[in-house]
Phi, psi and omega in degrees: 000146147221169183259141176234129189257132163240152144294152150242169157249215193253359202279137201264011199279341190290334164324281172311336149255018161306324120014247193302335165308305170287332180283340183254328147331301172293335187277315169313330179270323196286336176261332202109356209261007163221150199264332166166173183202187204145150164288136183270177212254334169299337196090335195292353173179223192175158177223137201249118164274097171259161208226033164220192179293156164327296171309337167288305199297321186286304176319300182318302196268012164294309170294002200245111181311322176318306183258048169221020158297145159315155149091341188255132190224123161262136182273314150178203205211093205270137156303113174263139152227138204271119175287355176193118213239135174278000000 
């Protein structure tokens, strides 16, 4: 697994493509290769739990416009190994 941690900033351009940003999120959980993701409630980013390879993950976040927008920072990108699996 891994985490992918973002920052935002105040730049309004991530807005517009936020949309379409969740829609390819879901389709990545609907295969399987992310476990959830979210906004922290404060505003200040979000965190995406993918449960595939590294090379998936970098792939997703090629594709996906949203985490190269203005206002947007991936801050990192962690190996997770998960103490309790279903």
């Amino acid at each position: 697994m891994f985490v992918v941690e973002l920052s935002f900033s105040g730049h309004p351009a991530r807005l517009e493509l936020r949309p379409r940003h969740r829609e390819l999120l879901a389709e990545l959980h609907d295969r399987g290769e992310v476990l959830d993701a979210g906004p922290f409630p404060d505003g200040t980013g979000s965190m995406v739990i993918f449960t595939t390879t590294r090379e998936r993950v970098d792939e997703a976040l090629a594709a996906d416009p949203y985490f190269a927008a203005e206002g947007v920072a991936v801050v990192s990108i962690r190996e997770l190994t998960p103490l309790f699996r279903d």
